[in-house]
BATOR-890982 format. One record per residue: residue number from 1; x, y, z of N, C-alpha, C in turn; residue in three letters. Coordinates in steps of 0.001 Angstrom, whole numbers, always signed. Layout:
<recs>
<rec NUM,<X,Y,Z>,<X,Y,Z>,<X,Y,Z>,ala>;
...
</recs>
This chain:
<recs>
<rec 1,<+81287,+94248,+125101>,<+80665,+93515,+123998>,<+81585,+93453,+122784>,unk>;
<rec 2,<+81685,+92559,+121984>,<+82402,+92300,+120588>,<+80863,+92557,+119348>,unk>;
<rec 3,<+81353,+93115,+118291>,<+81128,+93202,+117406>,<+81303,+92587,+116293>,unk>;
<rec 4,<+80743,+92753,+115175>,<+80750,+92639,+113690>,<+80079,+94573,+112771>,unk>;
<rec 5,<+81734,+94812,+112769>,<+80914,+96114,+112106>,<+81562,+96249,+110912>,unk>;
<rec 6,<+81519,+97880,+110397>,<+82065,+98117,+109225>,<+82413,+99829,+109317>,unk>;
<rec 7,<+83223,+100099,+109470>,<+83618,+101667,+109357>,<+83460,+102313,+107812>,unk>;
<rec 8,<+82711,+102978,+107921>,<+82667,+103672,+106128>,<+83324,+105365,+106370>,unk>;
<rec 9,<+83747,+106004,+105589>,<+84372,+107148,+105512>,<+84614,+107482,+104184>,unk>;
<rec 10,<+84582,+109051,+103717>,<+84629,+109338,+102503>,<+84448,+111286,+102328>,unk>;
<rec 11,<+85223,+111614,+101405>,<+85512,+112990,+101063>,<+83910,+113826,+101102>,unk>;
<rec 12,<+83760,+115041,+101562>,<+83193,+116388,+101235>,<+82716,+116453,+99998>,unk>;
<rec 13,<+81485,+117248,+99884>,<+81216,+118299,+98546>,<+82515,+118498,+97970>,unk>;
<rec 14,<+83543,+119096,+98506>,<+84834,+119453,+97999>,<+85840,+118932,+97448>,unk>;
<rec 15,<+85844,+117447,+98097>,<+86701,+116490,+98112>,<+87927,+116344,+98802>,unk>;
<rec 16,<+87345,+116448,+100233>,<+88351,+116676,+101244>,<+87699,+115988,+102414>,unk>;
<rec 17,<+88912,+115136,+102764>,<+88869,+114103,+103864>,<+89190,+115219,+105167>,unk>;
<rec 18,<+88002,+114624,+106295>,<+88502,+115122,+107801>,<+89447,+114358,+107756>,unk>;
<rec 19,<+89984,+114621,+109499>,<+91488,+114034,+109538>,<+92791,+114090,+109323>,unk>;
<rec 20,<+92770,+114571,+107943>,<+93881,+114280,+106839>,<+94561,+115874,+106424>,unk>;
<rec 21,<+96144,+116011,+106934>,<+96381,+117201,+106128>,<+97681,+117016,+105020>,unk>;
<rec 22,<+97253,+116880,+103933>,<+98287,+116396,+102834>,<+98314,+116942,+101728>,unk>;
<rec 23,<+98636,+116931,+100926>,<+98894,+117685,+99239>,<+97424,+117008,+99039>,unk>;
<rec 24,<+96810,+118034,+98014>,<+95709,+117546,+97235>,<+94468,+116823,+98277>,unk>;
<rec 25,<+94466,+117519,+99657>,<+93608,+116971,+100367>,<+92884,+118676,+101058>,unk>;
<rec 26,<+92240,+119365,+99858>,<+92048,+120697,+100497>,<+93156,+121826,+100259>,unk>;
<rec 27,<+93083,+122364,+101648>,<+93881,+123458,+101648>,<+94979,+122691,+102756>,unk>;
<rec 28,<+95671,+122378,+102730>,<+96887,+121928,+102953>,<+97711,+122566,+104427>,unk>;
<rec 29,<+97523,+123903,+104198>,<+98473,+124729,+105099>,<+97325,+124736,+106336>,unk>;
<rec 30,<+95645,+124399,+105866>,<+95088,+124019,+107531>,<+95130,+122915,+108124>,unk>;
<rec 31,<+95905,+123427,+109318>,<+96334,+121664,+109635>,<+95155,+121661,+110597>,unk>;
<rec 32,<+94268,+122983,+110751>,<+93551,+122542,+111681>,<+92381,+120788,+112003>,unk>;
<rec 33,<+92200,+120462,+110079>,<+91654,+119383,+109577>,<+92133,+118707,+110455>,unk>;
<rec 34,<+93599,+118341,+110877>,<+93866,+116304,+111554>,<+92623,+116814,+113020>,unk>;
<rec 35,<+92424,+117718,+113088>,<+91364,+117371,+114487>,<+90076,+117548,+113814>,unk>;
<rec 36,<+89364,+117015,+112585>,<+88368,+117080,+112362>,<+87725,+115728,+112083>,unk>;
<rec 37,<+86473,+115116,+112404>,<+86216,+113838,+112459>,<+85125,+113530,+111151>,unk>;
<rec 38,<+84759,+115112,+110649>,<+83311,+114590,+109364>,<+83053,+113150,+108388>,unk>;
<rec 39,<+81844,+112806,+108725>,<+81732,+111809,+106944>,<+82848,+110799,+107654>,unk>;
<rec 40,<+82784,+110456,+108667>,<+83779,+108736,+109250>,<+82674,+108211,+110004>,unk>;
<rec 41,<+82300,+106980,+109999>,<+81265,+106190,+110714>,<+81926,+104832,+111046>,unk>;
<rec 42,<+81051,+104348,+112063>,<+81364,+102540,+112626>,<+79889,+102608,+112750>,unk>;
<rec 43,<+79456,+101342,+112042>,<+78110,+100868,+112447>,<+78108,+99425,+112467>,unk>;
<rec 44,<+77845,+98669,+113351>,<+77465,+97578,+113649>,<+76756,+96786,+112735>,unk>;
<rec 45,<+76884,+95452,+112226>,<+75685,+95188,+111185>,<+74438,+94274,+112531>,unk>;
<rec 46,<+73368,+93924,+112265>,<+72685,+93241,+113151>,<+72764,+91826,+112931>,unk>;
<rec 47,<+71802,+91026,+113218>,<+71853,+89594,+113106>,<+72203,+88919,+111970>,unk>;
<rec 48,<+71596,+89908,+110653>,<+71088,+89299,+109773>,<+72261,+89643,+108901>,unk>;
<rec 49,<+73767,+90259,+109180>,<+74660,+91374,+108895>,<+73979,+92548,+108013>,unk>;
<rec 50,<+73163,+92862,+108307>,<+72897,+94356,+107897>,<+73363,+95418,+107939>,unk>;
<rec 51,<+73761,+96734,+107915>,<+74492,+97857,+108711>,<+73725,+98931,+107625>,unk>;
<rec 52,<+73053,+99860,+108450>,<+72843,+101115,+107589>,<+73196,+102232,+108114>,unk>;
<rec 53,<+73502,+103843,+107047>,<+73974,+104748,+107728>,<+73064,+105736,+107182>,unk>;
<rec 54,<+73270,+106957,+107341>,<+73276,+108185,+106856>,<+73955,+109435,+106847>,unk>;
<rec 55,<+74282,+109396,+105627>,<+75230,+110287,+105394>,<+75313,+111265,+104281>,unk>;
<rec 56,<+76347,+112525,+103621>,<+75619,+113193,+102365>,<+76621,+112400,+100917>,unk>;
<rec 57,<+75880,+113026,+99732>,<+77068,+112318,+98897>,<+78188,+112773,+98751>,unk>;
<rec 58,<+79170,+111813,+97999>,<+80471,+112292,+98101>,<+81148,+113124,+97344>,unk>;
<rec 59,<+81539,+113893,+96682>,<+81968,+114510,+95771>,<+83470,+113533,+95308>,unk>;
<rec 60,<+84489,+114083,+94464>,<+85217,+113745,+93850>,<+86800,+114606,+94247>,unk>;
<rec 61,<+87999,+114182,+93807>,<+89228,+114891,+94187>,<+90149,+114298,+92822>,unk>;
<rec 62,<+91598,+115008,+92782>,<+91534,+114824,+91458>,<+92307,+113296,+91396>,unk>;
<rec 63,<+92115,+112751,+90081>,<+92508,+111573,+90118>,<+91661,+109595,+90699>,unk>;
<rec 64,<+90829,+110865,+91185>,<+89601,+109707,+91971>,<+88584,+110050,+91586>,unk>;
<rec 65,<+87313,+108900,+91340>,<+86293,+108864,+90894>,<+85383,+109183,+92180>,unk>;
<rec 66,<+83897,+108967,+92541>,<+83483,+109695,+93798>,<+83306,+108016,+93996>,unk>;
<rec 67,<+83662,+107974,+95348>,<+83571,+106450,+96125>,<+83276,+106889,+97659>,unk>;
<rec 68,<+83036,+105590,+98226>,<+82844,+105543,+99388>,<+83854,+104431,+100541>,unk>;
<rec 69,<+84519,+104394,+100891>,<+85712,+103641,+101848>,<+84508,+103011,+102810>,unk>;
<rec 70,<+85262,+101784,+102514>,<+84600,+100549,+103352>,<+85459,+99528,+104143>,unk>;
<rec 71,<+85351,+99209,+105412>,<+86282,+97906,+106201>,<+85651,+97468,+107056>,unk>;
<rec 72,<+85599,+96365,+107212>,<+85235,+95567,+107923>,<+85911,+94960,+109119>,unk>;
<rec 73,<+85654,+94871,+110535>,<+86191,+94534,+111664>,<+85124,+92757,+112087>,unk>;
<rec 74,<+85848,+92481,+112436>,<+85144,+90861,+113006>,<+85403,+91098,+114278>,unk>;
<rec 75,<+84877,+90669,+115363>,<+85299,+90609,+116811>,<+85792,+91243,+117732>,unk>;
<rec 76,<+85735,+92423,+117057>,<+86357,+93762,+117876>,<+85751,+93969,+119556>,unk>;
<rec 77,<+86519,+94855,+120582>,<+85742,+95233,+121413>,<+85168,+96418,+120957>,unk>;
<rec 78,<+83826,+96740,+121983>,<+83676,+97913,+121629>,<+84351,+99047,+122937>,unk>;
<rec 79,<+84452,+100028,+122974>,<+85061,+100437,+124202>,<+83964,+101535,+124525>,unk>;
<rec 80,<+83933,+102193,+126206>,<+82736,+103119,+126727>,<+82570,+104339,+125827>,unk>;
<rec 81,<+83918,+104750,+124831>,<+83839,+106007,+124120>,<+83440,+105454,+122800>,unk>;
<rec 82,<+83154,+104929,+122340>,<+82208,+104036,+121281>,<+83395,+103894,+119778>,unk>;
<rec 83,<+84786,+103574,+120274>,<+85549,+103003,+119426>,<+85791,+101644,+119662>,unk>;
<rec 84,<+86947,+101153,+118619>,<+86916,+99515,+118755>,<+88511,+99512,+119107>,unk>;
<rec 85,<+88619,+98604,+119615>,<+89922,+97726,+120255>,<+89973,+96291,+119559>,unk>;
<rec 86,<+91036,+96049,+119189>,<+91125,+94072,+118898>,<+90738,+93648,+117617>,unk>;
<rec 87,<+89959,+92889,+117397>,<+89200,+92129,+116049>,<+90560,+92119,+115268>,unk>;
<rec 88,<+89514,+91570,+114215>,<+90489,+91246,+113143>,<+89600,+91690,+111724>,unk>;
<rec 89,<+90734,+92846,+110764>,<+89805,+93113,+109577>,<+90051,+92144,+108086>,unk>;
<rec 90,<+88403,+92103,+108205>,<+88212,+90800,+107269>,<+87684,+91328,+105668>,unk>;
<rec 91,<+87649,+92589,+105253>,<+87656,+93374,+104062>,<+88193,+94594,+104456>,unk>;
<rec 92,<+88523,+95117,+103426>,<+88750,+96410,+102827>,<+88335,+96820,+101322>,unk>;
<rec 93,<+87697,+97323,+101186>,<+87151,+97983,+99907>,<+86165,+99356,+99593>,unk>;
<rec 94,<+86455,+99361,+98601>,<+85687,+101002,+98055>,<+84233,+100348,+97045>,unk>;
<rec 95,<+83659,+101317,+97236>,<+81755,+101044,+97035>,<+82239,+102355,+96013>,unk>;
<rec 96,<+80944,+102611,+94755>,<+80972,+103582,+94023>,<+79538,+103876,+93417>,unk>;
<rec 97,<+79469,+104966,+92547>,<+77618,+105496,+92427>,<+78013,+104993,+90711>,unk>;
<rec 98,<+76556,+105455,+90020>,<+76510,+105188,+88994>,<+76845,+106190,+88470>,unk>;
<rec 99,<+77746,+106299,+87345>,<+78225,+107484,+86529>,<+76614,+108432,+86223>,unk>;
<rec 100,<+75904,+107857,+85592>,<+74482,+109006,+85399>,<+74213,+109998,+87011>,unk>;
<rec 101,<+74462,+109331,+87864>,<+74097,+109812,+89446>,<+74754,+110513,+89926>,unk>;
<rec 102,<+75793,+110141,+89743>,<+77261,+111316,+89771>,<+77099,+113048,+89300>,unk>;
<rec 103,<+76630,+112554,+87487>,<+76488,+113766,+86787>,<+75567,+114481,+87558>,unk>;
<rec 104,<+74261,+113954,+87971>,<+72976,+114711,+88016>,<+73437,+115492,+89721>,unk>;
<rec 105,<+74199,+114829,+90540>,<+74572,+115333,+91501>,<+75693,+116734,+91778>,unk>;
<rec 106,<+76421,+116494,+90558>,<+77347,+117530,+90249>,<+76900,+118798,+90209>,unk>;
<rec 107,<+75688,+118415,+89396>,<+75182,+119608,+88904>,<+74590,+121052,+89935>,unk>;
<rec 108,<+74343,+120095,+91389>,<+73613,+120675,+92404>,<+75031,+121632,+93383>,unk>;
<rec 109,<+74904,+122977,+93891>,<+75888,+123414,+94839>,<+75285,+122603,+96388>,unk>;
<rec 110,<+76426,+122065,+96810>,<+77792,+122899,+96733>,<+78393,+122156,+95846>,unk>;
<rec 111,<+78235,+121078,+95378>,<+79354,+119975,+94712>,<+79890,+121053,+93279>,unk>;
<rec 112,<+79444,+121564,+92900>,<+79381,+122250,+91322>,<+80243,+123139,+91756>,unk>;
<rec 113,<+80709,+123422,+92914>,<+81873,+124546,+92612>,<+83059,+123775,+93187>,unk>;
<rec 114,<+82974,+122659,+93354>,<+84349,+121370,+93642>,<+84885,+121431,+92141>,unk>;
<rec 115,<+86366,+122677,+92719>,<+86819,+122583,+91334>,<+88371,+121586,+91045>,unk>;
<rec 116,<+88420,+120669,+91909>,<+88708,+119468,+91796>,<+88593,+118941,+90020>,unk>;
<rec 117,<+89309,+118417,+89203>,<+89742,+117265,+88182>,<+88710,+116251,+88454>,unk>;
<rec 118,<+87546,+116609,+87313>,<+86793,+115322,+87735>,<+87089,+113882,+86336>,unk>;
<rec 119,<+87464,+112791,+87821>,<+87696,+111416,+87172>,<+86170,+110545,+86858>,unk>;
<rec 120,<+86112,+110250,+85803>,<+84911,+109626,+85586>,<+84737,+108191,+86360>,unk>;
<rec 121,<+84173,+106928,+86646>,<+84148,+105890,+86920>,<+85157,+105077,+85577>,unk>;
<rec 122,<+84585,+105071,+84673>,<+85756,+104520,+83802>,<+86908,+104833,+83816>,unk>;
<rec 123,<+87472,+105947,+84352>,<+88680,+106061,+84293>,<+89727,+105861,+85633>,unk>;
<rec 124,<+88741,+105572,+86460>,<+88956,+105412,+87910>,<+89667,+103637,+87721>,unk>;
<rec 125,<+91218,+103760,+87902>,<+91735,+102200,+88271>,<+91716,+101716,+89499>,unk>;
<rec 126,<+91209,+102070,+90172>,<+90998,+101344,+91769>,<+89049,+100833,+91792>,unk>;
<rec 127,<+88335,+101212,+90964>,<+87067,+101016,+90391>,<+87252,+99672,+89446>,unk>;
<rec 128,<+88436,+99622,+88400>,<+88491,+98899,+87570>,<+88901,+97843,+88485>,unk>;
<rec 129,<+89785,+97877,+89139>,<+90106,+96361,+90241>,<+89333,+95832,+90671>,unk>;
<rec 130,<+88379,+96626,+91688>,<+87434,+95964,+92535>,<+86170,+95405,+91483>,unk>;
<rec 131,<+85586,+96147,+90795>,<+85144,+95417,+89349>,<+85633,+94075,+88864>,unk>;
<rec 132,<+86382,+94020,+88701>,<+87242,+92426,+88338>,<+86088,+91261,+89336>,unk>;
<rec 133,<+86044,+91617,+90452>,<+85765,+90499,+90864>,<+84245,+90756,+91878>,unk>;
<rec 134,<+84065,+91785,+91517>,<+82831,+92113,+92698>,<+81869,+94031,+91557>,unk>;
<rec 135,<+80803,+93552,+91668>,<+80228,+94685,+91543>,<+80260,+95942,+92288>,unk>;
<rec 136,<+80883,+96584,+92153>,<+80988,+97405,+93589>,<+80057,+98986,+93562>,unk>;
<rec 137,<+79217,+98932,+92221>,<+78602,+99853,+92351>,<+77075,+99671,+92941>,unk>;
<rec 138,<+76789,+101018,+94001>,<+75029,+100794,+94625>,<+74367,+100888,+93861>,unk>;
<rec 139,<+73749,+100124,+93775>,<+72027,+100663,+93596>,<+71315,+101862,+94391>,unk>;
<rec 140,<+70304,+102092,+93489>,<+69548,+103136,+94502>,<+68424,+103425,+93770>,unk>;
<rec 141,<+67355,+104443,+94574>,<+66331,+105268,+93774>,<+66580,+106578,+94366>,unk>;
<rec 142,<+65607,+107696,+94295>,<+65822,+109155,+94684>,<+64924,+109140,+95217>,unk>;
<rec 143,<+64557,+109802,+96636>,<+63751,+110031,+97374>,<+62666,+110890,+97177>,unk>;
<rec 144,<+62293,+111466,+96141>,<+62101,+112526,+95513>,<+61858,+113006,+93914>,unk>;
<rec 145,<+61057,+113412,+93327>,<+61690,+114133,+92107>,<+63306,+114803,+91467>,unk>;
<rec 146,<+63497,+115163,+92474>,<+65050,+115682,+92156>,<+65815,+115254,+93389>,unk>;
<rec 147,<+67196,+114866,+92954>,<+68221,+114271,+93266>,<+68779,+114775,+94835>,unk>;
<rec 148,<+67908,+116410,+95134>,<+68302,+117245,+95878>,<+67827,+116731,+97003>,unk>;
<rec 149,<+66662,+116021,+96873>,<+65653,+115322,+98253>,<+66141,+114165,+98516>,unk>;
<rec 150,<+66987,+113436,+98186>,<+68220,+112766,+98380>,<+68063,+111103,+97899>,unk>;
<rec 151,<+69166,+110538,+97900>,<+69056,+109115,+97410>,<+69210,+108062,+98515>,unk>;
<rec 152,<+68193,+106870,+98297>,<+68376,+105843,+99532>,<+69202,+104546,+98262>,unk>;
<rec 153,<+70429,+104341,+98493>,<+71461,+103585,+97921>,<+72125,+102367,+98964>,unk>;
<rec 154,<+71706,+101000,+98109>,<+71945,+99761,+99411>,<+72914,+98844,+98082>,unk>;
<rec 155,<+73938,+97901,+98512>,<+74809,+97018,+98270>,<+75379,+96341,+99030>,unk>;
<rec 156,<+75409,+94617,+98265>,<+75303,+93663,+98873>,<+76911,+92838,+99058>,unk>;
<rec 157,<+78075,+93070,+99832>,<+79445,+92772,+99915>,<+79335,+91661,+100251>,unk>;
<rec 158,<+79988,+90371,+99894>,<+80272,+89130,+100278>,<+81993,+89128,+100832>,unk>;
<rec 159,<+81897,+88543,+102221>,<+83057,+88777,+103062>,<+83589,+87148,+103778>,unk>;
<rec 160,<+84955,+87524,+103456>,<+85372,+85950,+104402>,<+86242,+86001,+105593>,unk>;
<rec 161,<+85038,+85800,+106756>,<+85153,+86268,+108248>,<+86547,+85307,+108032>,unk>;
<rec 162,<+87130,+84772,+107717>,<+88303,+83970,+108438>,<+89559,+84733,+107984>,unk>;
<rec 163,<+89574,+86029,+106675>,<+90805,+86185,+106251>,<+90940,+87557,+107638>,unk>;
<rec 164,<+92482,+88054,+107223>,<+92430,+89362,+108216>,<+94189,+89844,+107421>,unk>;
<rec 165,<+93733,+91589,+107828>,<+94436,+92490,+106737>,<+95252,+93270,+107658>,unk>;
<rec 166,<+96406,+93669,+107348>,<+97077,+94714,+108297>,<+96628,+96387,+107174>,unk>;
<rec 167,<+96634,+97400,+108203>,<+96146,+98423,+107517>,<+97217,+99530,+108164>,unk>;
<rec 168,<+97423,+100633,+107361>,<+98048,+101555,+107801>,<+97363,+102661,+108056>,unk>;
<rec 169,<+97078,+103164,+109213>,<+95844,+104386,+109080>,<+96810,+105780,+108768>,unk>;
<rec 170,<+95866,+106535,+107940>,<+96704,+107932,+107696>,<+97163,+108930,+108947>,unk>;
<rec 171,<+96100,+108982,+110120>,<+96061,+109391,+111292>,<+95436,+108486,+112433>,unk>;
<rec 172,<+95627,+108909,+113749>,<+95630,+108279,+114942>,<+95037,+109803,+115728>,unk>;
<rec 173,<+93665,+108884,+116465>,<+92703,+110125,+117312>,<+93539,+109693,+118554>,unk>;
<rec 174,<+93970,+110584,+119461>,<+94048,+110307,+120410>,<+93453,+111452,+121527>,unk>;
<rec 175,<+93609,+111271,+122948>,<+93130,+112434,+123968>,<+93507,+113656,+123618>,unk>;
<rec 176,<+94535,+113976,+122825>,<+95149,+115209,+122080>,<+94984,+115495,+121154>,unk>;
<rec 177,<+93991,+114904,+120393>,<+93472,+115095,+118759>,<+94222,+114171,+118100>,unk>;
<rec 178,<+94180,+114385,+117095>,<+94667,+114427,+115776>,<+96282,+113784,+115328>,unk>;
<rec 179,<+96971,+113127,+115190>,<+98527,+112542,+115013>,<+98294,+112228,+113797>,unk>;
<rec 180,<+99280,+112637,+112201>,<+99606,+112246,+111298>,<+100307,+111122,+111384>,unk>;
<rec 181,<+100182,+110115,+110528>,<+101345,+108855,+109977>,<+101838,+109046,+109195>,unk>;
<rec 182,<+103477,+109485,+109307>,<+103918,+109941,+107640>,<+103808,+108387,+107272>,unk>;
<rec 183,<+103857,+107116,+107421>,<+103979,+106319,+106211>,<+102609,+105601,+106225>,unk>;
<rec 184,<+101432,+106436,+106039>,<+100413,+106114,+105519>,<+100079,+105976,+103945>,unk>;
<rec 185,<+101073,+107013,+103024>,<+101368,+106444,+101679>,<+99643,+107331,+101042>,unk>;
<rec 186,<+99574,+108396,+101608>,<+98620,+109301,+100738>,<+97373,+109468,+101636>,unk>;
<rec 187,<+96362,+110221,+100911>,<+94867,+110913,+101507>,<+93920,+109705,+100666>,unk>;
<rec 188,<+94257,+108950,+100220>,<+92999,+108303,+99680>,<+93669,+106620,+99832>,unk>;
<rec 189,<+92750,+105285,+100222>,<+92965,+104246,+100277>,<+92943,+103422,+98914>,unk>;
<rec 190,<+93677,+102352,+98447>,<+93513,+101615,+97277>,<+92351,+100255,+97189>,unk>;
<rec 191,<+92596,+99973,+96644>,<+91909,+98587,+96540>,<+91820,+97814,+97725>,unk>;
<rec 192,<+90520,+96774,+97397>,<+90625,+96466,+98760>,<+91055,+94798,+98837>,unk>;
<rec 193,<+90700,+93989,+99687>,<+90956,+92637,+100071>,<+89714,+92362,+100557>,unk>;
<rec 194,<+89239,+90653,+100539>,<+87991,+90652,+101114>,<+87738,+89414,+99907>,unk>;
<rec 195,<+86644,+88751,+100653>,<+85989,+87638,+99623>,<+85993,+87616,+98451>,unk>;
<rec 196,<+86476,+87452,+97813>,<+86670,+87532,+95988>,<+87115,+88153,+95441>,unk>;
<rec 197,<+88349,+88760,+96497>,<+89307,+89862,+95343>,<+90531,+89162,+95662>,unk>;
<rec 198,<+90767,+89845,+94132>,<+92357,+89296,+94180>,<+92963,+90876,+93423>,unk>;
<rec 199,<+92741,+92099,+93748>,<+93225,+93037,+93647>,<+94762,+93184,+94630>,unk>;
<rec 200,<+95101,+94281,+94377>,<+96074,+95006,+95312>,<+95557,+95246,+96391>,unk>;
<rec 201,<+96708,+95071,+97822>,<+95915,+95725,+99140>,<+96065,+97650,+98942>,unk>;
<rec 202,<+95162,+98406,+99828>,<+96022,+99543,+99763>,<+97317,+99875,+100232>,unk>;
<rec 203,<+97421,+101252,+99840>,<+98886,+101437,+100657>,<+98982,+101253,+101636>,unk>;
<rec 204,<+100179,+100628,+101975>,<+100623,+99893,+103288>,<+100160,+99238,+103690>,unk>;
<rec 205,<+99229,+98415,+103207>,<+98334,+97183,+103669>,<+98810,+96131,+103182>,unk>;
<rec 206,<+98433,+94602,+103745>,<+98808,+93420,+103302>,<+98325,+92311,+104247>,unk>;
<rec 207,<+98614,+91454,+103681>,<+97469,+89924,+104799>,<+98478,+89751,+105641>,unk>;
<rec 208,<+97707,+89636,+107122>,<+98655,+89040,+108253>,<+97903,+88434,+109062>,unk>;
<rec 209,<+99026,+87649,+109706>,<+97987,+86809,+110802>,<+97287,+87847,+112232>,unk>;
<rec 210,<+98058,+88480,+112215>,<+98249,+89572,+113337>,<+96520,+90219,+113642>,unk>;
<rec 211,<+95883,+90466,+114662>,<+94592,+91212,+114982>,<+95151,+92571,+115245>,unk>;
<rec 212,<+94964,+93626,+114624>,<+95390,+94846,+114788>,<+94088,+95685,+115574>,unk>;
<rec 213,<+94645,+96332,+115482>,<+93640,+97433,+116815>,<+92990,+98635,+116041>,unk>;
<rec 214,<+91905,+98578,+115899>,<+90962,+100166,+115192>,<+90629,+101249,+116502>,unk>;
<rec 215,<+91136,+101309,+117705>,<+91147,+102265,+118245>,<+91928,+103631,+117815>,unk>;
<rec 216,<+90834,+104519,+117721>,<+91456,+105571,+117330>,<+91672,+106101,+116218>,unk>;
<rec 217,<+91855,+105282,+114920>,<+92771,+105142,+113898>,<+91463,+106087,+113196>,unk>;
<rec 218,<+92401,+106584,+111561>,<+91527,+107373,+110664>,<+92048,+106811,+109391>,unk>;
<rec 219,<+91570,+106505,+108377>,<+92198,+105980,+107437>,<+91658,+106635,+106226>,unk>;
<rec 220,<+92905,+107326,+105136>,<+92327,+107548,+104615>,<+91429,+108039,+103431>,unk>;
</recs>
C-alpha cells in the first residue's frame, strides 16, 4: 500500500533526542542512545488528511525553544515492518506550544529538573522563520484542572503535494541498530519547506527532483 503520512519526532523531559549521540544531545559518552527509538512516530493521515498521535510534552535543550519536528511523505510504500520506502517529501517543519503552556509545564517534574538553557519562543529563530509565513503554534485545552492530566493540542498545516525536499537524516536504523551520519549537520532540524514558506531548508536539506527513501532513517 502507498501512503500519505507525516513522521513527527521530538526531545524528552530532558531534552534529549533517541537516536542521536552528539554534543549537547544528553550525555554524550552514551552511545548506547543511536539504538534508542523514543518520542519518533509515522502516522498516516486518513481521507480527510487527518493524522493524530499520542505522545508526552516536549521539554527544551539549550538554544531551542520546546517544538515538535514534523515531515511529510506523499506516496511512500509502506513496508511489512511498518516503515516507508519511496515517496516523495512534500514539507518539513517544526510545530511549537504557547509560551504560557510551556511555563505551566516546566513547572511539573520531571521537566523542572531539565537543567538545559531555557530558550523562550521569542527568542527561538527557527520559530521566527516558520512564523513569517505560517502560524506554527497549537492550539489546545487541558484535559483536566491541571496541566498534569494532560493537554489535547491540534494544528492545521497547509502542504503542496507537488513540491519534494532532499533531507539528511542524523542516523540510519538498520538490522544492526543504530548508524550515525557524520554530515547530518547537528541533533536538532532547521526550518522547514512546505506550502508557504520561504524559510531556510534544514541542515543539509534542499529542493530536488529526486524521491528519496524514509526507510530506516532518524532525523534529527
Amino acid at each position: 500500500p502507498t501512503t500519505k503520512g507525516f513522521d513527527f519526532w521530538h526531545c524528552n523531559s530532558a531534552g534529549v533526542y533517541s537516536g542521536i549521540v552528539a554534543n549537547g544531545n544528553g550525555d554524550c559518552s552514551d552511545t548506547t542512545n543511536i539504538n534508542t527509538t523514543f518520542l519518533r512516530g509515522l502516522i498516516n493521515t486518513n481521507d480527510e488528511g487527518v493524522a493524530q498521535f499520542t505522545t508526552i510534552f516536549p521539554s527544551h535543550y539549550t538554544s531551542r525553544a520546546t517544538h515538535i519536528h514534523v515531515l511529510a511523505t506523499m506516496n511512500a510504500t509502506i513496508l511489512p515492518n511498518n516503515t516507508l520506502s519511496g515517496g516523495s517529501i512534500s514539507h518539513v517543519g517544526q510545530l511549537f506550544s504557547d509560551q504560557s503552556l510551556i511555563s505551566e509545564v516546566e513547572l511539573n517534574e520531571p521537566y523542572a529538573s531539565n537543567t538545559q538553557e531555557l530558550t523562550t519562543n521569542v527568542d527561538d529563530t527557527i520559530m521566527s522563520g516558520e512564523a513569517a509565513s505560517m502560524d506554527p503554534v497549537f492550539e489546545y485545552v487541558l484535559l483536566g484542572d491541571e496541566v498534569s492530566e494532560g493537554v489535547l493540542a491540534w494544528i492545521s498545516i497547509g502542504i503542496d503535494a507537488s513540491a519534494s525536499y532532499d533531507v539528511s537524516p542524523a542516523a540510519s536504523w538498520t538490522e544492526n541498530g543504530g548508524v550515525s551520519d557524520s554530515n547530518s549537520g547537528g541533533i536538532g532540524g532547521g526550518m522547514g519547506g512546505g506550502a508557504g514558506h520561504s524559510a531556510a531548508f534544514p541542515s543539509g536539506a534542499a529542493p530536488s527532483g529526486a524521491s528519496p527513501s524514509l526507510f530506516g532513517t532518524l532525523m534529527p
